[in-house]
PDB file of the backbone (N, CA, C, O) and the ligand in Angstrom, with CONECT records:
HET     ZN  A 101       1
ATOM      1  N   UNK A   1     101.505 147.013  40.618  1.00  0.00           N
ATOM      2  CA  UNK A   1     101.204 145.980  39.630  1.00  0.00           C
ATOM      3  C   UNK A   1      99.706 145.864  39.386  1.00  0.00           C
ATOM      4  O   UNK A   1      98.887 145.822  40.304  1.00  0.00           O
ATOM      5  N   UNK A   2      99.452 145.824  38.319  1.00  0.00           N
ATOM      6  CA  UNK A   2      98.004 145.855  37.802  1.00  0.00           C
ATOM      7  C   UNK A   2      97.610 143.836  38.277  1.00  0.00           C
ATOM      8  O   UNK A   2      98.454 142.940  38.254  1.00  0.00           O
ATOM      9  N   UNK A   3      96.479 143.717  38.560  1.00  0.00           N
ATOM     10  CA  UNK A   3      95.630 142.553  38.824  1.00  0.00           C
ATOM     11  C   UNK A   3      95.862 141.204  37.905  1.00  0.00           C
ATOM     12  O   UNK A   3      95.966 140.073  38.379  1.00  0.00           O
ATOM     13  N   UNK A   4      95.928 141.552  36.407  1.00  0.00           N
ATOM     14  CA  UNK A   4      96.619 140.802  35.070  1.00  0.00           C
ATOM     15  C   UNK A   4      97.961 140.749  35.234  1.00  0.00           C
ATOM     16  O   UNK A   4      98.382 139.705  34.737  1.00  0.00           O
ATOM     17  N   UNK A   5      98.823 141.410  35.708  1.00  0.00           N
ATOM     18  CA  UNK A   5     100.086 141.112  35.880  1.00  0.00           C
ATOM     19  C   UNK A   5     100.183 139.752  37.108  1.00  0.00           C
ATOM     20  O   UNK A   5     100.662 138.629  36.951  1.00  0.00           O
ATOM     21  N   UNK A   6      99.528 140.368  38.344  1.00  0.00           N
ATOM     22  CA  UNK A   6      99.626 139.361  39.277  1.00  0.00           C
ATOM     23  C   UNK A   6      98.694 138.123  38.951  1.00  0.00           C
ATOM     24  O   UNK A   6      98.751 137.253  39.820  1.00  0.00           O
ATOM     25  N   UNK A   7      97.841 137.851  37.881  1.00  0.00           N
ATOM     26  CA  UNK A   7      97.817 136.633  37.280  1.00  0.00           C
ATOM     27  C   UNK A   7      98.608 135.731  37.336  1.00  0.00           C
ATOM     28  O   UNK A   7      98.763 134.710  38.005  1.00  0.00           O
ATOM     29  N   UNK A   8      99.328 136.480  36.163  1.00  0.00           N
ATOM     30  CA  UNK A   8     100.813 136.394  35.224  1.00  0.00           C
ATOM     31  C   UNK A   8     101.273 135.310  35.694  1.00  0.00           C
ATOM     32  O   UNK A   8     101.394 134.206  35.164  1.00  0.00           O
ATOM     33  N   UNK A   9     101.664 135.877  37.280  1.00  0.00           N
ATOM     34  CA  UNK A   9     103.003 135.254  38.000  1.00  0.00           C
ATOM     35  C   UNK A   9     102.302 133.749  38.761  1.00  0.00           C
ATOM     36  O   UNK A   9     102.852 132.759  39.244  1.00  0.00           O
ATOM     37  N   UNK A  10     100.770 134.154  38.587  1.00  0.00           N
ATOM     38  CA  UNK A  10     100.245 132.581  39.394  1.00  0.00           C
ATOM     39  C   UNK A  10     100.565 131.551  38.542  1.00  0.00           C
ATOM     40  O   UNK A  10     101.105 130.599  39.106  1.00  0.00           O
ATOM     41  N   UNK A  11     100.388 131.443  37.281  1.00  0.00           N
ATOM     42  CA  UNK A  11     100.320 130.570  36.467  1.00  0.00           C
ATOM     43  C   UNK A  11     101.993 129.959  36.993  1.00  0.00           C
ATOM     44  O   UNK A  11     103.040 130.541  37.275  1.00  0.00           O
ATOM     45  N   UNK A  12     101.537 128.363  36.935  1.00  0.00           N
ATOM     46  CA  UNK A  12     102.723 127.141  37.287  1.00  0.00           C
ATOM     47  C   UNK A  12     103.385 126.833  36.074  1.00  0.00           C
ATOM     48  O   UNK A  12     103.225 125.783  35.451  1.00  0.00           O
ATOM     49  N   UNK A  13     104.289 127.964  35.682  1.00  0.00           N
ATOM     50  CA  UNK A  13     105.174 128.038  35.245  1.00  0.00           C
ATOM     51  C   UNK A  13     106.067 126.836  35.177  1.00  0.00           C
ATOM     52  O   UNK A  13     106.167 126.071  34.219  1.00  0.00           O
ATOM     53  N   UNK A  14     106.622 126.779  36.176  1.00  0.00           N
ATOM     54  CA  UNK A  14     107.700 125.916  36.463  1.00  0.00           C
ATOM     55  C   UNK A  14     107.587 124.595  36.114  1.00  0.00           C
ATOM     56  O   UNK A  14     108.526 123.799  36.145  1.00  0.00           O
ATOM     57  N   UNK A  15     106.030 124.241  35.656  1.00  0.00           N
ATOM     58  CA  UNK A  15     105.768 122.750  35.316  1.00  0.00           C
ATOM     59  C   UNK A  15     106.199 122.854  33.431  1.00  0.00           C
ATOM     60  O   UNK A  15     105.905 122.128  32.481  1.00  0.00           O
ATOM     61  N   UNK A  16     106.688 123.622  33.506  1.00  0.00           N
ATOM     62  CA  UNK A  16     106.608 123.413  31.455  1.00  0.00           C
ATOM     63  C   UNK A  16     108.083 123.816  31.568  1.00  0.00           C
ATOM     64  O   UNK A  16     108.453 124.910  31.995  1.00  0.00           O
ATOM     65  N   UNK A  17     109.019 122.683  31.080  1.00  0.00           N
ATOM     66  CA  UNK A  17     110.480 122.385  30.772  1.00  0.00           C
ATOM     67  C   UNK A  17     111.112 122.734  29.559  1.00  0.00           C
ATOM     68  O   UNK A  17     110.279 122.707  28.653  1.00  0.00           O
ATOM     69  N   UNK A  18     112.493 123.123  29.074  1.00  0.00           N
ATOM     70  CA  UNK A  18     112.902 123.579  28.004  1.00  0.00           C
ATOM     71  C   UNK A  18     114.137 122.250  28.018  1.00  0.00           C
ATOM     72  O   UNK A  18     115.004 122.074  28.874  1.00  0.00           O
ATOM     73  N   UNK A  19     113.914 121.557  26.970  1.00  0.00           N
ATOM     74  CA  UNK A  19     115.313 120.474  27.137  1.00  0.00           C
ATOM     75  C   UNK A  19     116.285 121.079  26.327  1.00  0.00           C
ATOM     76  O   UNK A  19     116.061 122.156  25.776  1.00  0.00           O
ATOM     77  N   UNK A  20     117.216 120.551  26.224  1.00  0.00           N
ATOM     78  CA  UNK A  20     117.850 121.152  25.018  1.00  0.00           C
ATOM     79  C   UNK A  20     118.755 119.724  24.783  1.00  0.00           C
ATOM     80  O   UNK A  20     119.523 119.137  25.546  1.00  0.00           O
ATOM     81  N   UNK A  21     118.300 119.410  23.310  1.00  0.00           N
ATOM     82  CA  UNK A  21     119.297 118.389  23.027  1.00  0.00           C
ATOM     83  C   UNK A  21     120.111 118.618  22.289  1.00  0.00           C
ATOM     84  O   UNK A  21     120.098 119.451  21.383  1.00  0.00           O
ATOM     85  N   UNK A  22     121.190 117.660  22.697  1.00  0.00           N
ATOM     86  CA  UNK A  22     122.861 118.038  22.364  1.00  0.00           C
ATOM     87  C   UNK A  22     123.552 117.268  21.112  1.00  0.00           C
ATOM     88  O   UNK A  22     123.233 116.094  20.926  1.00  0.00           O
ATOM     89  N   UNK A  23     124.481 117.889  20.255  1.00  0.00           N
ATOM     90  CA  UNK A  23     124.605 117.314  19.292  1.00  0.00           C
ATOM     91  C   UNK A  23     124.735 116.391  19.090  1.00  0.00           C
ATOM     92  O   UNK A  23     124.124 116.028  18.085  1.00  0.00           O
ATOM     93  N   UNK A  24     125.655 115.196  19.880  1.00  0.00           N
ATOM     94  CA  UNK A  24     125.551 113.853  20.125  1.00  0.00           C
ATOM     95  C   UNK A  24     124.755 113.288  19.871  1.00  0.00           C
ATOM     96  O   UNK A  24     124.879 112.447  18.980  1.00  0.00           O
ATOM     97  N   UNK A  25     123.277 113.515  20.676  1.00  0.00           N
ATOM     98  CA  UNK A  25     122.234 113.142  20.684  1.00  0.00           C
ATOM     99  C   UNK A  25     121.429 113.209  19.466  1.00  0.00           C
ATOM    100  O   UNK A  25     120.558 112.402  19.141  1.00  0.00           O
ATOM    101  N   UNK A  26     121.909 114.539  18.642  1.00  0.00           N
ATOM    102  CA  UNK A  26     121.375 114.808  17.011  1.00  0.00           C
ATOM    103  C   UNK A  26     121.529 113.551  16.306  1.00  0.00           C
ATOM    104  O   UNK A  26     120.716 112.747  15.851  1.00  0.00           O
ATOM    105  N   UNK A  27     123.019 113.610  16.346  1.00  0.00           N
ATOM    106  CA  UNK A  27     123.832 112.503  15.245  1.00  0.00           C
ATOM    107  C   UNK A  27     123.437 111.505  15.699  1.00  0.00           C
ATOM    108  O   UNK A  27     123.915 110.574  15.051  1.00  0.00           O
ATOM    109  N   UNK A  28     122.598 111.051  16.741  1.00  0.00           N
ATOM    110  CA  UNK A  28     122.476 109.295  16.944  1.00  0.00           C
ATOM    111  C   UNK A  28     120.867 109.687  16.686  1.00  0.00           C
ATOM    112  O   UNK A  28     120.408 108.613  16.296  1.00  0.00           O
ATOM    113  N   UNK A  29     119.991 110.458  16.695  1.00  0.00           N
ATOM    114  CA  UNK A  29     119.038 110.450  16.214  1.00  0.00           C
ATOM    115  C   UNK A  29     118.899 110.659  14.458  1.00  0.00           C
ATOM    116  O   UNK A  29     117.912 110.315  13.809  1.00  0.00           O
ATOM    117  N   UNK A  30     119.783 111.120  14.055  1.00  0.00           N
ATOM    118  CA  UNK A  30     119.513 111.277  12.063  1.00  0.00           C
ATOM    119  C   UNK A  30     120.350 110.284  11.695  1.00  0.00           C
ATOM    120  O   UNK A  30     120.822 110.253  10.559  1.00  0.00           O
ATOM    121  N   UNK A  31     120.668 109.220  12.764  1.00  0.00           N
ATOM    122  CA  UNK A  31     121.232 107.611  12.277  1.00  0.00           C
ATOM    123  C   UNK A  31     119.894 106.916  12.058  1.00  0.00           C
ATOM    124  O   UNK A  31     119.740 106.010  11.239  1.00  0.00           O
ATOM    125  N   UNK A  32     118.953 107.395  12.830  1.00  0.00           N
ATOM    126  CA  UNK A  32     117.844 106.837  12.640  1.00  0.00           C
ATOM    127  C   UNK A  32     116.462 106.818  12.489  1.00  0.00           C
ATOM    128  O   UNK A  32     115.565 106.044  12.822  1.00  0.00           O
ATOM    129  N   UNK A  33     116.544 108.114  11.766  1.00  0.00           N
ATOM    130  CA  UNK A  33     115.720 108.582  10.922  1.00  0.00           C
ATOM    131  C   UNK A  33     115.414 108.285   9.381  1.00  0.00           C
ATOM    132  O   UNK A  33     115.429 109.221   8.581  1.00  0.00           O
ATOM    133  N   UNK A  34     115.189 107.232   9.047  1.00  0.00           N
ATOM    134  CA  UNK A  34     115.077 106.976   7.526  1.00  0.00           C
ATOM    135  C   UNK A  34     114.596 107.538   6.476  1.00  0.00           C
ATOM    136  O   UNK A  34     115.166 107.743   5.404  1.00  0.00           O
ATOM    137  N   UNK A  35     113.394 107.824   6.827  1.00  0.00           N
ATOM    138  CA  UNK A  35     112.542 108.893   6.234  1.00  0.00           C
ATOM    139  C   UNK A  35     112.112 109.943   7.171  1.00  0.00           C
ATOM    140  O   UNK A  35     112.380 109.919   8.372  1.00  0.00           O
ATOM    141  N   UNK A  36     111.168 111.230   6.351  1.00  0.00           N
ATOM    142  CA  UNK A  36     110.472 112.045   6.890  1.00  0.00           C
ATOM    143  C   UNK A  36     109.412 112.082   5.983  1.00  0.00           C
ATOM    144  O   UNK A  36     109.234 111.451   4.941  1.00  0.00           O
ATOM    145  N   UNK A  37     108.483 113.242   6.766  1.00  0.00           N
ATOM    146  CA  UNK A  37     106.876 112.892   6.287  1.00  0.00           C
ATOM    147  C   UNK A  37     107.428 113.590   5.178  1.00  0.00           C
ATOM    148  O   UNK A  37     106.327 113.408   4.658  1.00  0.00           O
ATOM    149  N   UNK A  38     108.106 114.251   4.259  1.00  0.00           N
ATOM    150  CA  UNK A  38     108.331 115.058   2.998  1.00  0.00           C
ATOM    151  C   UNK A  38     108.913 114.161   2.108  1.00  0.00           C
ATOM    152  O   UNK A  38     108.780 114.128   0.885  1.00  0.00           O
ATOM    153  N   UNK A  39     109.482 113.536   2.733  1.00  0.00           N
ATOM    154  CA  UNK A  39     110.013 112.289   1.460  1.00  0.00           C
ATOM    155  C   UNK A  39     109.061 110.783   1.590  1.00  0.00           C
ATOM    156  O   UNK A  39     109.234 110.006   0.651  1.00  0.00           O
ATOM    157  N   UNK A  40     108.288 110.431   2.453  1.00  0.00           N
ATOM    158  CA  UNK A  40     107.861 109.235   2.849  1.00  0.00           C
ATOM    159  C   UNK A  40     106.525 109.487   3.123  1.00  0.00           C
ATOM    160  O   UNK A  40     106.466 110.577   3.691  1.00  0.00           O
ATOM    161  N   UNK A  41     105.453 109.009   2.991  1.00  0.00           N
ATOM    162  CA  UNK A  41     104.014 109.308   3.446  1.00  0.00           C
ATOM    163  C   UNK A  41     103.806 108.618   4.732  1.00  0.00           C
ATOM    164  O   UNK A  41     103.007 109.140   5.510  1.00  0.00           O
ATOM    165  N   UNK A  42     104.512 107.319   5.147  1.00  0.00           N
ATOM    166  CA  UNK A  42     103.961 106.844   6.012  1.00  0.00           C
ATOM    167  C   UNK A  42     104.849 107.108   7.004  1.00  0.00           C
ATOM    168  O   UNK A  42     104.589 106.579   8.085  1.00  0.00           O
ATOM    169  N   UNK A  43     105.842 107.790   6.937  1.00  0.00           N
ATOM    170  CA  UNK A  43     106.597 108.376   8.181  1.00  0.00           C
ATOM    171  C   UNK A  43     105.134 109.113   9.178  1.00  0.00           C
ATOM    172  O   UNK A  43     104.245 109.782   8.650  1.00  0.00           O
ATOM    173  N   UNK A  44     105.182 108.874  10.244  1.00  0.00           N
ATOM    174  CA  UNK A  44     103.947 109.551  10.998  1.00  0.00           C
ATOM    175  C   UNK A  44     104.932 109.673  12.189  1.00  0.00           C
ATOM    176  O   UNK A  44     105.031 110.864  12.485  1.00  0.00           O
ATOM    177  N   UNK A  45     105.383 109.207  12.657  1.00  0.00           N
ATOM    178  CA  UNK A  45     106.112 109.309  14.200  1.00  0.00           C
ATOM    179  C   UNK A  45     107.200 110.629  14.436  1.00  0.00           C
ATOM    180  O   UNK A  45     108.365 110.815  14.084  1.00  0.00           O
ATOM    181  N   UNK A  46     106.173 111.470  15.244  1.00  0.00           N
ATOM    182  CA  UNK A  46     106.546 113.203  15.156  1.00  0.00           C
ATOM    183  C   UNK A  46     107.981 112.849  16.634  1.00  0.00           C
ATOM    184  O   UNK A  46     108.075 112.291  17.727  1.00  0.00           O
ATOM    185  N   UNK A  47     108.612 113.439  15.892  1.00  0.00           N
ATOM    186  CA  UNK A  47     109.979 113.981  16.198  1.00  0.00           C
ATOM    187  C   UNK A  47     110.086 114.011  17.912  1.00  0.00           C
ATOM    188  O   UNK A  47     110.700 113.256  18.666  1.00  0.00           O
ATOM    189  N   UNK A  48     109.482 114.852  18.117  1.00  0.00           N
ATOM    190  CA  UNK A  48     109.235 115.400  19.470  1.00  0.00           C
ATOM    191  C   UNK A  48     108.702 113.780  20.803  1.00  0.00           C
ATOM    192  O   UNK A  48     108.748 113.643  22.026  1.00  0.00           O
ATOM    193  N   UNK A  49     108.275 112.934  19.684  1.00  0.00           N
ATOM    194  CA  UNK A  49     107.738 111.822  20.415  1.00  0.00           C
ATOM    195  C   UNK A  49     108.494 111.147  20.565  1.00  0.00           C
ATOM    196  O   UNK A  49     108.371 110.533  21.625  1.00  0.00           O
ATOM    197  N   UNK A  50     109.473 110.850  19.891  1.00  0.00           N
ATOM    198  CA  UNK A  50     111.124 109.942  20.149  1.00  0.00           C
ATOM    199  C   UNK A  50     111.438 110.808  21.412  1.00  0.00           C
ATOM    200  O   UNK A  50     111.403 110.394  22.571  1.00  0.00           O
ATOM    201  N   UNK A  51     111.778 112.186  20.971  1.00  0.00           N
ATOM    202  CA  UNK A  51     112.595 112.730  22.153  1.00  0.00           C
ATOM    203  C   UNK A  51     112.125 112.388  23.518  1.00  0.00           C
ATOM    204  O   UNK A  51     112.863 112.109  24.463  1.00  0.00           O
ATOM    205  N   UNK A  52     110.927 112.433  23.532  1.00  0.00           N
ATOM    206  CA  UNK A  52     110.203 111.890  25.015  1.00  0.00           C
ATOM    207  C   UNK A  52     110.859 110.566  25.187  1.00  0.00           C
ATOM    208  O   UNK A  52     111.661 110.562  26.120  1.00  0.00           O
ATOM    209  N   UNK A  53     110.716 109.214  24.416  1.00  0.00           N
ATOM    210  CA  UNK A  53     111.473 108.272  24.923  1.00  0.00           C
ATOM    211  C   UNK A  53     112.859 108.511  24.906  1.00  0.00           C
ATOM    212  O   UNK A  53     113.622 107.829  25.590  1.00  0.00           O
ATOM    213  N   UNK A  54     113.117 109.120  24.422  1.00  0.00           N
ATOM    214  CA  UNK A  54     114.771 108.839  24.663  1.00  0.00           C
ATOM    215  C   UNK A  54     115.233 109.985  26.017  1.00  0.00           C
ATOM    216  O   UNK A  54     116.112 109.789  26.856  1.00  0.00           O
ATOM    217  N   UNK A  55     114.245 111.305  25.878  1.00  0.00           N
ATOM    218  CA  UNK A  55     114.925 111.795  27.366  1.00  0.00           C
ATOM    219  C   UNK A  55     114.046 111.680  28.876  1.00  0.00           C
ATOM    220  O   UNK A  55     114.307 112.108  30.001  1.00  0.00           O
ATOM    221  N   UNK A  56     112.952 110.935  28.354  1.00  0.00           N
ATOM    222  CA  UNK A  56     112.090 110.199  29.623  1.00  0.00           C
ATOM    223  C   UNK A  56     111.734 111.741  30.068  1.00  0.00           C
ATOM    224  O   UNK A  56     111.886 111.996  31.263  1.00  0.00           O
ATOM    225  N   UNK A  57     111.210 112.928  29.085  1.00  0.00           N
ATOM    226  CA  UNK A  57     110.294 114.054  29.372  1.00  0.00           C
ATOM    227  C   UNK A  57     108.898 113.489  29.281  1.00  0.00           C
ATOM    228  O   UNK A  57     108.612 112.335  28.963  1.00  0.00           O
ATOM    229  N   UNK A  58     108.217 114.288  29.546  1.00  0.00           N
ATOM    230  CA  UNK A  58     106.868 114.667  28.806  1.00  0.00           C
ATOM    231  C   UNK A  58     106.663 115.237  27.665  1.00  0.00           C
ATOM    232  O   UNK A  58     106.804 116.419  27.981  1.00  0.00           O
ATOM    233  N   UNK A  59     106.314 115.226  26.018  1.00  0.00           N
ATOM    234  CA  UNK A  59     106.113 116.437  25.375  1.00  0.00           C
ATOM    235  C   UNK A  59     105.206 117.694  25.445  1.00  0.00           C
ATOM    236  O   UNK A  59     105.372 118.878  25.150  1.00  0.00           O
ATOM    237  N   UNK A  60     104.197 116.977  25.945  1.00  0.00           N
ATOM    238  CA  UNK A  60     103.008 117.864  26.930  1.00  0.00           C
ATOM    239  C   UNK A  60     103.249 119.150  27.622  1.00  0.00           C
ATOM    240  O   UNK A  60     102.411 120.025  27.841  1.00  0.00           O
ATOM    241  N   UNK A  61     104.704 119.151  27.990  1.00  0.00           N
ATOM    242  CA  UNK A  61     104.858 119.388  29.225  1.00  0.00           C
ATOM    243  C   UNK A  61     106.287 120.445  29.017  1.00  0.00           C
ATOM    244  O   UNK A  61     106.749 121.321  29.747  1.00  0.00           O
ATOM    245  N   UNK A  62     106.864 119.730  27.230  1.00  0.00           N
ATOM    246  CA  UNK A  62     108.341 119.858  27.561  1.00  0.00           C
ATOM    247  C   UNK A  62     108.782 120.956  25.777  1.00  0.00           C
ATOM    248  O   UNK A  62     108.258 120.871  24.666  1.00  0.00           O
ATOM    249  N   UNK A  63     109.493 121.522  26.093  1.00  0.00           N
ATOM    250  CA  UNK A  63     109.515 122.010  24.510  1.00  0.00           C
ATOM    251  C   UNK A  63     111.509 121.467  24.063  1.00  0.00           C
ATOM    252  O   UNK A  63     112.567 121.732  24.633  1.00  0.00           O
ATOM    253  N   UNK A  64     111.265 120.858  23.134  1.00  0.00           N
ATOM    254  CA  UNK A  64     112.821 120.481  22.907  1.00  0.00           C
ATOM    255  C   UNK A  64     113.207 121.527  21.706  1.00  0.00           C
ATOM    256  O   UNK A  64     112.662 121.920  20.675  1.00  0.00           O
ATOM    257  N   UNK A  65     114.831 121.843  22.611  1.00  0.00           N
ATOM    258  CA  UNK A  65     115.058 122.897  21.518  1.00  0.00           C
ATOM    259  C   UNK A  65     116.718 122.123  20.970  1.00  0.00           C
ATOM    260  O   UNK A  65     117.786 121.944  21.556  1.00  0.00           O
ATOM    261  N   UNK A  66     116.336 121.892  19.895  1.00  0.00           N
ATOM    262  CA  UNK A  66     117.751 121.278  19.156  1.00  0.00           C
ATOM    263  C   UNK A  66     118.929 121.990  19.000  1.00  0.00           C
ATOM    264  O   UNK A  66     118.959 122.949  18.229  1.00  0.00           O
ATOM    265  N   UNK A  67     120.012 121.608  19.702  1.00  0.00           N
ATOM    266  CA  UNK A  67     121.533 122.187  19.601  1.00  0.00           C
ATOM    267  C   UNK A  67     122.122 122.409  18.423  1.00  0.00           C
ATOM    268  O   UNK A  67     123.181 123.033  18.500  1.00  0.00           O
ATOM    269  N   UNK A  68     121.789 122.111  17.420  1.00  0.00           N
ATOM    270  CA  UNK A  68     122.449 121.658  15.913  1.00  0.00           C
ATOM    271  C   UNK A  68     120.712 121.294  15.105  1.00  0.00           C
ATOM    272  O   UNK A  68     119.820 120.565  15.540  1.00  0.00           O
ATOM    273  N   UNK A  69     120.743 122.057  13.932  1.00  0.00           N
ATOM    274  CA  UNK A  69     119.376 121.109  12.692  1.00  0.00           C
ATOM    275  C   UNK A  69     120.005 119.618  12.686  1.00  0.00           C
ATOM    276  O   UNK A  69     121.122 119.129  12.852  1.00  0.00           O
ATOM    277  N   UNK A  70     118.617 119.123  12.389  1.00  0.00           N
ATOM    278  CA  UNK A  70     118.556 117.772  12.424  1.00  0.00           C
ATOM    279  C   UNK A  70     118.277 117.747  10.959  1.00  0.00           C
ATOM    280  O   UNK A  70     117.601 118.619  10.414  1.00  0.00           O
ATOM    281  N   UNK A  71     118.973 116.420  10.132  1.00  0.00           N
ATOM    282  CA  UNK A  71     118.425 116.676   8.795  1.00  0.00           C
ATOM    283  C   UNK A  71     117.963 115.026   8.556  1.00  0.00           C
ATOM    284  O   UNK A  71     118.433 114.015   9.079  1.00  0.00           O
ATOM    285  N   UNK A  72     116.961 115.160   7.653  1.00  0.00           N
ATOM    286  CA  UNK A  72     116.663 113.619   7.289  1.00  0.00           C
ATOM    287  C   UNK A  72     117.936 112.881   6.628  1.00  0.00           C
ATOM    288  O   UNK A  72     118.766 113.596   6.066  1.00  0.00           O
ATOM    289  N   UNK A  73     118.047 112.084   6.650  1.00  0.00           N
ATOM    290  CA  UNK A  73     118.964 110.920   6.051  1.00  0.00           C
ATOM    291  C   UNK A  73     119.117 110.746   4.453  1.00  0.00           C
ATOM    292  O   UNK A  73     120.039 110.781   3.638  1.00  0.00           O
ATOM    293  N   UNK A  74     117.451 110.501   4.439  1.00  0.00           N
ATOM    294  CA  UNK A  74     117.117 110.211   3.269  1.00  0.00           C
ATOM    295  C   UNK A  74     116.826 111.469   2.017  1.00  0.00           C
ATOM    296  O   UNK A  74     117.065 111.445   0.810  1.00  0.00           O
ATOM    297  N   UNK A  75     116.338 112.317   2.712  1.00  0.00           N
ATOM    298  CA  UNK A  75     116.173 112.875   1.622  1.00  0.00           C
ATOM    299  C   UNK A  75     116.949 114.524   1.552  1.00  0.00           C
ATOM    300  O   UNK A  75     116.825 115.280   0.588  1.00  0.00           O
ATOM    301  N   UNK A  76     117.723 114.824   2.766  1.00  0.00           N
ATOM    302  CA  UNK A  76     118.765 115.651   2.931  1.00  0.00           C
ATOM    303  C   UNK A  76     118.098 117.169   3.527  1.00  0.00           C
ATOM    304  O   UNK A  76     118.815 118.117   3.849  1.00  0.00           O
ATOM    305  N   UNK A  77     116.423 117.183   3.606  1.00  0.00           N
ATOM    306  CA  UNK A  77     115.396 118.223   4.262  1.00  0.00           C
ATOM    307  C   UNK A  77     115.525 117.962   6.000  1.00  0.00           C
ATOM    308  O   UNK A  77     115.581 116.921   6.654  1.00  0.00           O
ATOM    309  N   UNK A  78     115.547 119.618   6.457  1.00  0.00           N
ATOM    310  CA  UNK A  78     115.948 119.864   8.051  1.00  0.00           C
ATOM    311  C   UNK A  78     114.651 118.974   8.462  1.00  0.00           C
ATOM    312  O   UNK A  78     113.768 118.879   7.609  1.00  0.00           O
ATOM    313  N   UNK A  79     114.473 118.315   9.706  1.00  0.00           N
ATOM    314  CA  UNK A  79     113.742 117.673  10.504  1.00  0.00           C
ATOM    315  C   UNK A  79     113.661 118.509  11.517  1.00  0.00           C
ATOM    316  O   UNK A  79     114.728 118.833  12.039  1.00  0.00           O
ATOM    317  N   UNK A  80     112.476 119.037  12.022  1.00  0.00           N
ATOM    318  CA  UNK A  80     112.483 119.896  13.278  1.00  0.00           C
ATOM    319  C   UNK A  80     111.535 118.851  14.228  1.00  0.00           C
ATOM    320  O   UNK A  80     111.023 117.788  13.877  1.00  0.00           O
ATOM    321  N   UNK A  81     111.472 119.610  15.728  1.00  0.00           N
ATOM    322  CA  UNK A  81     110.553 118.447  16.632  1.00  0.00           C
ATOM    323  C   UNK A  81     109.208 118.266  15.951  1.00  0.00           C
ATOM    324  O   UNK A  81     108.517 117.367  16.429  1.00  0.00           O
ATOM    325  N   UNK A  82     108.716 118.925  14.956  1.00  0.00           N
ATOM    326  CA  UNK A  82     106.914 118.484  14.796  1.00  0.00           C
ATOM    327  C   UNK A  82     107.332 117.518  13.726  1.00  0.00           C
ATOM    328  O   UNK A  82     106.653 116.492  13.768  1.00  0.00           O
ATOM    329  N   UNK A  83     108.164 117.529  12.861  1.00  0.00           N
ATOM    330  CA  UNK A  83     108.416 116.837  11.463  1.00  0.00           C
ATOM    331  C   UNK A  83     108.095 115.237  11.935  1.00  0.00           C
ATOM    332  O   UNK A  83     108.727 114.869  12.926  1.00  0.00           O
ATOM    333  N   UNK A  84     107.389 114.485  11.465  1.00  0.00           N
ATOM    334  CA  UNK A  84     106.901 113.083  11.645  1.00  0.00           C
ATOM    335  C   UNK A  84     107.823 112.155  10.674  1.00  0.00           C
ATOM    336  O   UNK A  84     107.728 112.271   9.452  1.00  0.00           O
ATOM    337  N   UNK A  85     108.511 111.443  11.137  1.00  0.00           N
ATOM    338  CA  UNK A  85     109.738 110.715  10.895  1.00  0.00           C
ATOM    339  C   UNK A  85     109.297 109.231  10.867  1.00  0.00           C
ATOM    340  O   UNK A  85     108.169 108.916  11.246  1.00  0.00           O
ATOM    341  N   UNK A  86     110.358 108.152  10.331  1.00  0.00           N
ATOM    342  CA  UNK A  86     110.112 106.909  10.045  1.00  0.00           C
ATOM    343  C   UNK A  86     111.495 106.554  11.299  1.00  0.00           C
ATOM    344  O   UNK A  86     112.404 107.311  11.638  1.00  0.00           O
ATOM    345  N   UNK A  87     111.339 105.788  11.551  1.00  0.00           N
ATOM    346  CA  UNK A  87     112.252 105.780  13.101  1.00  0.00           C
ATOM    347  C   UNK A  87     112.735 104.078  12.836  1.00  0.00           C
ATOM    348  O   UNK A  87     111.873 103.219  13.023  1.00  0.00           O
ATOM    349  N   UNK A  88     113.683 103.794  12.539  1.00  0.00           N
ATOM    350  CA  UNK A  88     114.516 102.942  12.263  1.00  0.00           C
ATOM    351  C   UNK A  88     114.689 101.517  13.845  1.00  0.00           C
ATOM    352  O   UNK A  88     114.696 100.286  13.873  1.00  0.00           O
ATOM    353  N   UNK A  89     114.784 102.478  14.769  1.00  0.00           N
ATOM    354  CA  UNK A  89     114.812 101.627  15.713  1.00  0.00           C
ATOM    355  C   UNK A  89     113.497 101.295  16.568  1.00  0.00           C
ATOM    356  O   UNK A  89     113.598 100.425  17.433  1.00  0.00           O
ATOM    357  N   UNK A  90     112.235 101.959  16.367  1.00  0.00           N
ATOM    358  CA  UNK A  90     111.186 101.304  16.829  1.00  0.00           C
ATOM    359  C   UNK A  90     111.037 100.316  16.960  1.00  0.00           C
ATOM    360  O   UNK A  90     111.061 100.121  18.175  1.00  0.00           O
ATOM    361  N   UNK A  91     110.761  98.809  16.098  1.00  0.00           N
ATOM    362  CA  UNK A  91     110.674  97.598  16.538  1.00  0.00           C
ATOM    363  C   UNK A  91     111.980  97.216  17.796  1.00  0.00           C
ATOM    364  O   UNK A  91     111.824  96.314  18.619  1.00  0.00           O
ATOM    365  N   UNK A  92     112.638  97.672  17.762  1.00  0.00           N
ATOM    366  CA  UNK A  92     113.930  97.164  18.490  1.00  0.00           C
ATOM    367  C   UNK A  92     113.668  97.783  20.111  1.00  0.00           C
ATOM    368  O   UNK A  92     113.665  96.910  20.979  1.00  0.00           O
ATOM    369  N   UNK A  93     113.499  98.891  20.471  1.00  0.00           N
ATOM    370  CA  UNK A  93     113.187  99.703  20.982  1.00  0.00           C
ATOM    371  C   UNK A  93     111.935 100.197  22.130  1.00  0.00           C
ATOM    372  O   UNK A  93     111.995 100.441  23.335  1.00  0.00           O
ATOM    373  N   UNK A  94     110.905 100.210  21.233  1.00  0.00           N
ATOM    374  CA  UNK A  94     109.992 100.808  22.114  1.00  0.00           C
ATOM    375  C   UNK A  94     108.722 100.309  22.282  1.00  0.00           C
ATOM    376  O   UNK A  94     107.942 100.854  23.062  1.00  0.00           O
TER     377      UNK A  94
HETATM  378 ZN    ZN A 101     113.114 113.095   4.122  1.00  0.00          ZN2+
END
């Protein structure tokens, strides 16, 4: 093994998580998604930042990979984790 390979393997890997959320979890999230930043300007609250509260990850830390597209509500465009969303249950919530 070359010196760059055995780098490779130092790096702490194991601290960076792959979630995977499940369709369930889709459909109760595009209940409450009202807008997105493509239909709404002041949608700002990125996707990936709900998922942290709701699966008590890190995003820092964590890459969420969606079981099913997520689609906005409102305006019928896919929502992926960076897409900045209007989040319906914030005041209630968080
Ligand atoms: Zn939209």
């Amino acid at each position: 093994m070359s010196p760059m390979r055995n780098d490779f393997f130092d790096q702490p890997i194991e601290q960076f998580e792959i979630v995977l959320i499940d369709k369930a979890t889709i459909a109760q999230i595009e209940r409450e998604i009202t807008a997105c930043q493509r239909c709404d300007r002041k949608a700002e609250i990125p996707l990936d930042w709900i998922l942290d509260k709701i699966t008590g990850h890190r995003g820092s830390t964590t890459d969420y990979v969606l079981e099913t597209p997520a689609y906005c509500e409102r305006c019928g465009r896919e929502v992926t984790v960076k897409t900045s969303v209007q989040w319906s249950e914030m005041e209630r919530h968080f």
